[in-house]
C-alpha positions as CSV (number, residue, x, y, z in Angstrom):
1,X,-153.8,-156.4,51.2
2,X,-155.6,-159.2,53.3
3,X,-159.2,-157.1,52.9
4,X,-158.8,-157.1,48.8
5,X,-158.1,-160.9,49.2
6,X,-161.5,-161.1,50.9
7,X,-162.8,-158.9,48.5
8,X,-161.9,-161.0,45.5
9,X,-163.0,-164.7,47.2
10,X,-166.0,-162.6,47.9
11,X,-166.9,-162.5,44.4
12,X,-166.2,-165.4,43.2
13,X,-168.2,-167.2,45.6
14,X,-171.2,-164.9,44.2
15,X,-170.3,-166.0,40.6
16,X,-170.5,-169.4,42.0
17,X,-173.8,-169.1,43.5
18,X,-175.4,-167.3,40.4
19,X,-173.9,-170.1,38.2
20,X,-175.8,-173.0,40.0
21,X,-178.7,-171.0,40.6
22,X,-178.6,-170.3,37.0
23,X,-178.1,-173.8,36.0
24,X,-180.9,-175.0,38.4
25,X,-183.3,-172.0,36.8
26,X,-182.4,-173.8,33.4
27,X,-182.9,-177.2,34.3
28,X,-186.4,-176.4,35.2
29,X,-187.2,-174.8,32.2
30,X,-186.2,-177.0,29.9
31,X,-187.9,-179.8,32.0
32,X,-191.1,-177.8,31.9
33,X,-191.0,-177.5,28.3
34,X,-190.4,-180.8,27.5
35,X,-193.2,-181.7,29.3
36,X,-195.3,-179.1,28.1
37,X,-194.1,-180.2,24.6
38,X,-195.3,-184.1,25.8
39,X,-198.7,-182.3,26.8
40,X,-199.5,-180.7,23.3
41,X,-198.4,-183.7,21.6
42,X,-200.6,-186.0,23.4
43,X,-203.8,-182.7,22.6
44,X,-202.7,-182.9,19.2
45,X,-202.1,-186.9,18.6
46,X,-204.7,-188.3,21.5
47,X,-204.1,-189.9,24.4
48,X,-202.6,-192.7,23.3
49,X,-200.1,-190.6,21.1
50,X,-201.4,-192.9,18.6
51,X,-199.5,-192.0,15.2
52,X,-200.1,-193.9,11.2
53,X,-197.7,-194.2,8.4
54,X,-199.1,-192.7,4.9
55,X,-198.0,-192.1,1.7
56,X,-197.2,-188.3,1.0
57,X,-195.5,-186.0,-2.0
58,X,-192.4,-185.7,-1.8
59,X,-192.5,-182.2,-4.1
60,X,-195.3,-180.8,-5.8
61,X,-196.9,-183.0,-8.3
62,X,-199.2,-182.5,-11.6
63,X,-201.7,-184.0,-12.9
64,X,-200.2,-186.8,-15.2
65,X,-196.9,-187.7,-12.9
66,X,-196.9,-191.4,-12.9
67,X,-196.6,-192.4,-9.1
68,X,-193.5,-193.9,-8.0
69,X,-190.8,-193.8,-5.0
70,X,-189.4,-191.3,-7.0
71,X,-192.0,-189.0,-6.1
72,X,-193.4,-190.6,-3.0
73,X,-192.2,-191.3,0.7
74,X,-193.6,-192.6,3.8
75,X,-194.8,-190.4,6.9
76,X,-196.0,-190.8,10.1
77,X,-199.0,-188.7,11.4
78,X,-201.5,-188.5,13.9
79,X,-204.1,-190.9,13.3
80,X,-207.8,-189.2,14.1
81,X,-206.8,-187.1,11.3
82,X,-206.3,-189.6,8.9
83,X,-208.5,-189.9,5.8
84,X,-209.7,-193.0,5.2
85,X,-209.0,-192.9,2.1
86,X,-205.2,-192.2,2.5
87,X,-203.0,-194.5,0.4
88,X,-200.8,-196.5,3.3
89,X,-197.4,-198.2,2.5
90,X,-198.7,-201.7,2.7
91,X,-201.1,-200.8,-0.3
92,X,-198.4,-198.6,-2.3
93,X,-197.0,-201.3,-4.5
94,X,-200.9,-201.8,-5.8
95,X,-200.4,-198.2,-7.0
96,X,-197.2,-197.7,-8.1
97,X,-197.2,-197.1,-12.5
98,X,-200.4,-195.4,-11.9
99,X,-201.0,-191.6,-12.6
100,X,-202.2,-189.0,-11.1
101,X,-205.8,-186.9,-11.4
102,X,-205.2,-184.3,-9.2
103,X,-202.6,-181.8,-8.3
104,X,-200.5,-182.6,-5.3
105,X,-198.5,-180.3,-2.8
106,X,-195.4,-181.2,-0.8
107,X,-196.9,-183.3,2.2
108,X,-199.7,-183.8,1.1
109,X,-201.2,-187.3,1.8
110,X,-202.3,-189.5,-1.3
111,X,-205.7,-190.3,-1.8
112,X,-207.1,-193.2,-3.3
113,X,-209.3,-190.5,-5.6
114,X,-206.2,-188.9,-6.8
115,X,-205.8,-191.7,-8.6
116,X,-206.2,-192.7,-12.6
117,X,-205.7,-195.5,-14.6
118,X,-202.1,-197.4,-14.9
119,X,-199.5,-195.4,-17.0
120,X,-199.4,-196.0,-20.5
121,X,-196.4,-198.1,-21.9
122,X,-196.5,-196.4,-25.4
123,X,-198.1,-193.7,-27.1
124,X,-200.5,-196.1,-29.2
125,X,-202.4,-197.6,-25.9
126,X,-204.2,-194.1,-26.4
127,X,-205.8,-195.4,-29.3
128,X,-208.9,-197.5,-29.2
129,X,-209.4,-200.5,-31.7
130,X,-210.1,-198.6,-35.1
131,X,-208.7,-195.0,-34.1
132,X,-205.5,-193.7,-36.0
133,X,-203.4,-190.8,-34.6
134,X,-203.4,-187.9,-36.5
135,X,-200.8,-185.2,-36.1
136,X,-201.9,-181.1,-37.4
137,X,-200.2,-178.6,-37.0
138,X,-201.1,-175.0,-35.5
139,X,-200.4,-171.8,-34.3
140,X,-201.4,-168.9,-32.1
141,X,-204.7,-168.6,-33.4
142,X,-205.9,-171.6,-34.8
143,X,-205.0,-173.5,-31.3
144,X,-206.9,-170.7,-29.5
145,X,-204.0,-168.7,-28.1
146,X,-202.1,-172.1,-26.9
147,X,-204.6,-172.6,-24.3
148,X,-205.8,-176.1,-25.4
149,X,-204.4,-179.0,-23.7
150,X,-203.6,-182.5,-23.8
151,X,-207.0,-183.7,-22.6
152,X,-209.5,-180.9,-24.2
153,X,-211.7,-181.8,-26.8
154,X,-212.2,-179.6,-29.9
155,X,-214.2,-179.0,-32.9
156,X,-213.0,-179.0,-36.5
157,X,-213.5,-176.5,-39.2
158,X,-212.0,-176.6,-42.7
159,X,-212.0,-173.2,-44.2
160,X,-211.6,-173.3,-48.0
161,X,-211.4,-170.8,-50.7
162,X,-213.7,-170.8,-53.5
163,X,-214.2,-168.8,-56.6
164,X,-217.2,-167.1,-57.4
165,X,-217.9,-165.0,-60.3
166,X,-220.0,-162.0,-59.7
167,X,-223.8,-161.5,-61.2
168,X,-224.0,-159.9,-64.4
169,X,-222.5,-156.8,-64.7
170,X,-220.2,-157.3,-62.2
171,X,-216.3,-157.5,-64.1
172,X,-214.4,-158.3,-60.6
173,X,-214.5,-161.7,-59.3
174,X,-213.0,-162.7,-55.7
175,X,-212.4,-166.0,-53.7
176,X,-215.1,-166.8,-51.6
177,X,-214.8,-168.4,-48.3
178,X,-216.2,-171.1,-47.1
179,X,-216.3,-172.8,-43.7
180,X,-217.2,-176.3,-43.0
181,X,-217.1,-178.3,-39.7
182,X,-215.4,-181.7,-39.6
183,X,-215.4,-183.2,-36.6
184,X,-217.1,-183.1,-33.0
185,X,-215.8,-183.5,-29.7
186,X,-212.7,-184.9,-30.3
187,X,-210.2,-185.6,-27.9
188,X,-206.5,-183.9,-28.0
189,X,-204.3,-186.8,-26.7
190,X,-201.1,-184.6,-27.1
191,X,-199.3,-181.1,-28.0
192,X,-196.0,-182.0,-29.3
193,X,-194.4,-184.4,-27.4
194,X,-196.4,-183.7,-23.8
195,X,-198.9,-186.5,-24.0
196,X,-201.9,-188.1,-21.4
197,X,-200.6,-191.4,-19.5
198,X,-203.7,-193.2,-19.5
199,X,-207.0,-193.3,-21.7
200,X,-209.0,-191.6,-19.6
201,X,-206.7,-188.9,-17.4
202,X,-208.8,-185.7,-17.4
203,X,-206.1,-183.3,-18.6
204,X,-202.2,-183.0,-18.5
205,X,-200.7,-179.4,-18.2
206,X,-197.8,-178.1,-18.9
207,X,-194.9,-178.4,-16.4
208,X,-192.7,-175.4,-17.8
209,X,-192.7,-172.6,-19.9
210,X,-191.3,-174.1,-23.0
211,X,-194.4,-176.7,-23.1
212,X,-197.0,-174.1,-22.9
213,X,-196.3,-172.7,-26.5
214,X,-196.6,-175.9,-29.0
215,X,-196.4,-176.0,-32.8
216,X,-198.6,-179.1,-32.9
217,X,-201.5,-181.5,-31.3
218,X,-202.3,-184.9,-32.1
219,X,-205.8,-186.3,-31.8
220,X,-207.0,-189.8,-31.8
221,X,-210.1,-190.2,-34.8
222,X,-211.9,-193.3,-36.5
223,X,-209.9,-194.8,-39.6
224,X,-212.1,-192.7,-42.1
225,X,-212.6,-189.4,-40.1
226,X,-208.5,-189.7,-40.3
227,X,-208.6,-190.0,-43.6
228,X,-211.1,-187.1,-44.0
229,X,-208.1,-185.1,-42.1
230,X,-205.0,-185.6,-44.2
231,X,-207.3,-184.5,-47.0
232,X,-209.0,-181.9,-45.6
233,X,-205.0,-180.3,-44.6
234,X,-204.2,-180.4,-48.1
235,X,-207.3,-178.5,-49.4
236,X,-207.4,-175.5,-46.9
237,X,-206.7,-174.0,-43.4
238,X,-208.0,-175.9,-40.4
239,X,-209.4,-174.5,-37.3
240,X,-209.9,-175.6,-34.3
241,X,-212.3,-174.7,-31.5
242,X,-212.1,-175.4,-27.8
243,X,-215.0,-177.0,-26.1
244,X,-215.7,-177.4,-22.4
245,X,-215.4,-180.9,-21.7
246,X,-218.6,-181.3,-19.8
247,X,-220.3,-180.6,-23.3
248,X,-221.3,-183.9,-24.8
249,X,-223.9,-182.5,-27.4
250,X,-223.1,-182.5,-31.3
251,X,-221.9,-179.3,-33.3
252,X,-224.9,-177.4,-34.0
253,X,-223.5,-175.1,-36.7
254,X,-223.4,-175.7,-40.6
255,X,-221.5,-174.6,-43.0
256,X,-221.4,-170.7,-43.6
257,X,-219.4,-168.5,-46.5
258,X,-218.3,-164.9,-46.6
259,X,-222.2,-164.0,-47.8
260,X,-223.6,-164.7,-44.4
261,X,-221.2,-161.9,-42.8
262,X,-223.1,-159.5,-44.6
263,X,-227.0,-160.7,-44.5
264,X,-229.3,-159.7,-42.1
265,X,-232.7,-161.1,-41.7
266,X,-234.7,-157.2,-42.5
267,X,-232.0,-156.2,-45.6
268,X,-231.7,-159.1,-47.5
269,X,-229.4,-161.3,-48.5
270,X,-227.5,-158.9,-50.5
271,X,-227.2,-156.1,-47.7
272,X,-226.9,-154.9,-44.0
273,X,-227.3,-152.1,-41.8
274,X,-225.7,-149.8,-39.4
275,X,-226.2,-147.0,-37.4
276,X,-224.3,-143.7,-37.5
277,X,-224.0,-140.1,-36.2
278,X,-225.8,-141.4,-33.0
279,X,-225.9,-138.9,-29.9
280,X,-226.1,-139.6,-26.0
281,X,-229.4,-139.0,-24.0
282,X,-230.5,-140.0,-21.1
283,X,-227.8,-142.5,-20.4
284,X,-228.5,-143.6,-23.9
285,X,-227.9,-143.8,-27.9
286,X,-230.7,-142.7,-30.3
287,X,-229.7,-144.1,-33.3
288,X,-229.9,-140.4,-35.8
289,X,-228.9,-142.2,-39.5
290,X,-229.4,-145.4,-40.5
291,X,-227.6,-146.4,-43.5
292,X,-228.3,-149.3,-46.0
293,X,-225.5,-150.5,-48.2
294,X,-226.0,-153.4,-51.2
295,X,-222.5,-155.3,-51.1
296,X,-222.0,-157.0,-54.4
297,X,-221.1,-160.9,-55.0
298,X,-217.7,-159.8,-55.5
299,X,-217.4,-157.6,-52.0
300,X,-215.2,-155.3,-54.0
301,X,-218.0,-152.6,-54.5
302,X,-220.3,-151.2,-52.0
303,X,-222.9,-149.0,-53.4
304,X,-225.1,-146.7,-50.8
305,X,-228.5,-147.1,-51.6
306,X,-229.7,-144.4,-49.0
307,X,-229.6,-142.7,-45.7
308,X,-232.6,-141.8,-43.7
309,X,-233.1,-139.6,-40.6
310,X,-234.5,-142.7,-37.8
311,X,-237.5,-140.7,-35.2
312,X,-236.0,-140.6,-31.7
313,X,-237.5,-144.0,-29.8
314,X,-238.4,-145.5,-33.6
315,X,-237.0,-148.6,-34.6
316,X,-238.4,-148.8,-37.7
317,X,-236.3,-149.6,-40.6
């Protein structure tokens, strides 16, 4: 009885010793991590551990989010790797109402060049002194799939429908079509209601899914080119054609009509050409037929003048 005592005190004297040996173990530990954690901090902030407060995102941000401390906090971080051109707290109020350029991550330090111009208050500080806002309406294909933005510019074409009578001889007449540009480089300000902040932001996407499919865009013009617009919507289909914004030179293309799809500068102006029947050689296509087809006035006849075999390596009409 006496030896089990012994053997019982006997272990709990080890658990004892293991217990403050453990505790010793882990009071070393975490004292050499905390000062291994002091180490790396002083690598990463210098020396000095000198630190400097900076504006940063509070969430991801879009071009055309107006900055406020809505969207904005301060932060503190290590000061070698500051930008000089980071926005700091004392100069935030100097910023706030104005919008952003540039897309912003979470965290991400403000820049002075992120910068634009000071939000608008309403829609009409778009407009310039003689413009007029003009809304038109558009879908799928005439606003180029949806892609164009608040921000692009565009071209305008006015496609009307004309009739013309066929030559003589001809009993059929059809509606000819006609295509005639409008305007040049101008300036979409806003698809439906999701409009630039400032004159001169660059762009402003679309935050959601809903935005990126609109059934309008409004553009600012000059008084009369307005003008030219609300007529132009009431005499045929208008087009529009995105631009690359870079692109300052004037529309180079006139006016063209249904003829000119079908005029080629070796038939004439009342035929074209094609090739048929053509067969693969040597990584090739030799042209075998060539076929010449007058197209009357009326495009509702198509009579084959004639086919003629084309020598291999000839392009002769």
């Amino acid at each position: 009885m006496v030896s089990k005592t012994k053997k019982l005190s006997g272990s709990w004297v080890v658990l004892l010793v293991s217990l403050v040996v453990g505790g010793i173990a882990f009071f070393f530990a975490n004292m050499y991590l905390t000062n291994k954690e002091a180490s790396l901090r002083d690598q990463i902030f210098g020396e000095q551990g000198a630190k400097a407060q900076v504006v940063v995102a509070t969430t991801d941000l879009a071009p055309g989010d107006v900055i406020g401390p809505e969207i904005m906090a301060v932060a503190e971080l290590p000061a070698e790797h500051v930008s000089k051109y980071s926005i700091t707290p004392e100069y935030f109020d100097a910023v706030q109402g104005h919008v952003l350029d540039e897309y912003m991550s979470k965290g991400e330090p403000l820049l002075s060049h992120f910068i634009s111009d000071l939000a608008i208050d309403r829609f009409s500080d778009l407009l310039s002194e003689g413009e007029r806002a003009i809304t038109l309406e558009v879908d799928e294909i005439i606003s180029n799939s949806h892609m164009a933005v608040a921000g692009d510019y565009v071209d305008i074409y006015l496609l009307l429908s004309v009739d013309a009578s066929g030559p003589s001889g001809d009993e059929t007449t059809s509606d000819k079509k006609t295509l005639l540009p409008l305007l040049s480089r101008v300036k979409i300000i806003a698809v439906d209601n999701n409009s630039l902040m400032t004159r001169n932001q660059a762009y402003s996407m679309p935050v959601s899914q809903e935005e990126a499919g609109y059934s309008n865009i409004t553009i600012g013009v000059k008084a009369k080119d307005a003008a030219k617009l609300a007529l132009a919507k009431e005499s045929g289909l208008l087009y529009i054609f995105l631009r690359n914004a870079e692109d300052q030179k004037a529309n180079s293309v006139d006016g063209i009509d249904t003829e000119f799809l079908y005029q080629t500068q070796a038939g004439g102006a009342n035929s074209y050409k094609y090739y048929s029947s053509a067969n693969a050689s040597s990584g090739g296509i030799d042209p075998v037929h060539k076929y010449f087809t007058r197209v009357s006035r009326s495009l509702s006849t198509r009579e084959l003048v004639k086919s003629v075999p084309v020598l291999k390596g000839s392009d002769s009409d």
